[in-house]
C-alpha positions in Angstrom: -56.5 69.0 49.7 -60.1 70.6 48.7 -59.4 70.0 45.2 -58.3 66.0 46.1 -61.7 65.9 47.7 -63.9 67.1 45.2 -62.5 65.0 42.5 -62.6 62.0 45.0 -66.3 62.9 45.0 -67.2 63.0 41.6 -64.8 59.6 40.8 -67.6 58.2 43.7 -70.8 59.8 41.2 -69.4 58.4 37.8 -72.2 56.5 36.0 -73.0 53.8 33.9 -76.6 52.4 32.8 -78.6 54.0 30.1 -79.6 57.8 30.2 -82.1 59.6 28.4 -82.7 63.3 27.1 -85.3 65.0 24.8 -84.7 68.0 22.8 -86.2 70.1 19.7 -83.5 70.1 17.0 -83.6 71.5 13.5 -83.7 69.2 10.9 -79.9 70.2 9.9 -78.9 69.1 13.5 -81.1 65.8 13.1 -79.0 65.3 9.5 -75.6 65.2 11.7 -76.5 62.3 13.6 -78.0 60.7 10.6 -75.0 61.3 8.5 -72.8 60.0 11.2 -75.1 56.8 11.3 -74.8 56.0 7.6 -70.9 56.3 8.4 -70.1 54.3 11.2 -67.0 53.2 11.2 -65.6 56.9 11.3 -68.0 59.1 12.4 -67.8 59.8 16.7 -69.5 63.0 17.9 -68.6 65.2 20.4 -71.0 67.2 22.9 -69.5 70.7 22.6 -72.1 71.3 26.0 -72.8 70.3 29.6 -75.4 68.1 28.8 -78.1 67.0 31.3 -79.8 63.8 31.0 -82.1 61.7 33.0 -82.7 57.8 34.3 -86.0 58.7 33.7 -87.4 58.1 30.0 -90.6 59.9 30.9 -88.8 62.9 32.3 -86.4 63.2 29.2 -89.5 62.7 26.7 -91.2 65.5 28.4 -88.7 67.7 27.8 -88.6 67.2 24.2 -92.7 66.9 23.9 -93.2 70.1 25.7 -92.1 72.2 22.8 -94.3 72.2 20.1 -92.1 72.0 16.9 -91.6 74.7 14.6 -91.6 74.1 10.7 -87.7 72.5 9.9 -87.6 70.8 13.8 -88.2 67.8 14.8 -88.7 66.2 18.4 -85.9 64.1 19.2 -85.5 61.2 22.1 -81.9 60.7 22.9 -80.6 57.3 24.5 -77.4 57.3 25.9 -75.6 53.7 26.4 -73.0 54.0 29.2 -71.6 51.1 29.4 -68.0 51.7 31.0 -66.8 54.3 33.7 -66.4 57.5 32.8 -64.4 60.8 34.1 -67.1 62.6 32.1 -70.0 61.3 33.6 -71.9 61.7 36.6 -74.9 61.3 38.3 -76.1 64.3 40.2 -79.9 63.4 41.4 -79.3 63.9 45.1 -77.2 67.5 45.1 -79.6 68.9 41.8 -82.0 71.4 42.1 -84.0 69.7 39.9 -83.5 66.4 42.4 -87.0 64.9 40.7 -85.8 65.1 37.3 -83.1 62.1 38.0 -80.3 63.7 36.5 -76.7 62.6 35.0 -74.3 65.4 33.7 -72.2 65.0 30.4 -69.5 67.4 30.4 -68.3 69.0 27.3 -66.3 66.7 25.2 -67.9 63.7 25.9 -67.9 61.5 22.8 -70.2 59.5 21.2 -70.8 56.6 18.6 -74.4 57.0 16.6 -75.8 53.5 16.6 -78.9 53.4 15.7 -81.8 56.0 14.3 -85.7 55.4 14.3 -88.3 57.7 13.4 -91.4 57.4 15.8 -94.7 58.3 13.1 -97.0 57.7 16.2 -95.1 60.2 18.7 -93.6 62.1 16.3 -90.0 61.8 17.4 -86.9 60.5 16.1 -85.2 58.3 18.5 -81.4 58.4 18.3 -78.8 55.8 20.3 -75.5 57.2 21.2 -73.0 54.8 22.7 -70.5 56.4 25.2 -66.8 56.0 23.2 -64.1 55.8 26.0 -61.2 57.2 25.5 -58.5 58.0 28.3 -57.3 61.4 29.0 -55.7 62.7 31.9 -57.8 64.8 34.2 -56.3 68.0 33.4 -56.6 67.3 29.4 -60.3 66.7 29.7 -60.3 70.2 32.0 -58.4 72.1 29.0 -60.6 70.5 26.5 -63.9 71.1 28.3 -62.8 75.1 28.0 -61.9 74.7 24.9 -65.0 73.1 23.5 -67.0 76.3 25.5 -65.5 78.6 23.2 -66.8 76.6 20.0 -70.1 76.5 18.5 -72.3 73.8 19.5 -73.7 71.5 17.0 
């Protein structure tokens, strides 16, 4: 019954809207994204990570501002478009340490359609636009995958 409860919860905090984070990446990781952009009809990234992300641009673009950039990084702004449900998704603000930082979880596995890549000269940053790419997996899949993608290297 405890477990029924808990994933009850979580079906109750699944998001959709528009989530943001900021990050330093290395130009290498920056040339993924890129390279899936220039092939989009194929390419769909995976976070290999529990990634946290905010409702909050200013929050996410203080993350990625506050680290000055070594030679080969780059500042990026990510922008997350979720535009369906998700069993991979959820919105955390109100049981988060970190309560003000507005935050939505992406577990592991999560995947991802690059659509669009702009470099910001004024800021500095590169924005990149992920779109969420539903697919439909059982509950106990996506558990066995989220493991799994732990024990990989992260992009």
């Amino acid at each position: 019954m405890e477990f029924y409860l808990k994933r009850k919860e979580l079906k109750q905090r699944a998001f959709t809207g528009t989530i943001y984070r900021g990050a330093t990446l290395s130009v290498d990781d920056v040339a993924v994204y890129e390279s899936a952009l220039k092939n989009d009809s194929t390419a769909v990234l995976g976070l290999k990570a529990f990634t946290s992300t905010s409702i909050d641009p200013l929050i996410a673009l203080s993350f990625s501002m506050k680290t000055p950039i070594s030679e080969g990084q780059k500042h990026v702004f990510f922008v997350f478009e979720i535009n369906q449900v998700s069993s991979t998704i959820f919105a955390i603000e109100d049981i988060s340490i970190y309560g003000q930082e507005r935050e939505v979880l992406i577990l592991p596995g999560t995947l991802f359609v690059v659509t669009d890549i702009q470099e910001n000269t004024e800021l500095q940053i590169t924005q990149t636009v992920l779109r969420h790419w539903k697919v439909s997996f059982s509950f106990m899949t996506k558990l066995k995958q989220t493991f799994r993608s732990g024990k990989k290297s992260v992009i």
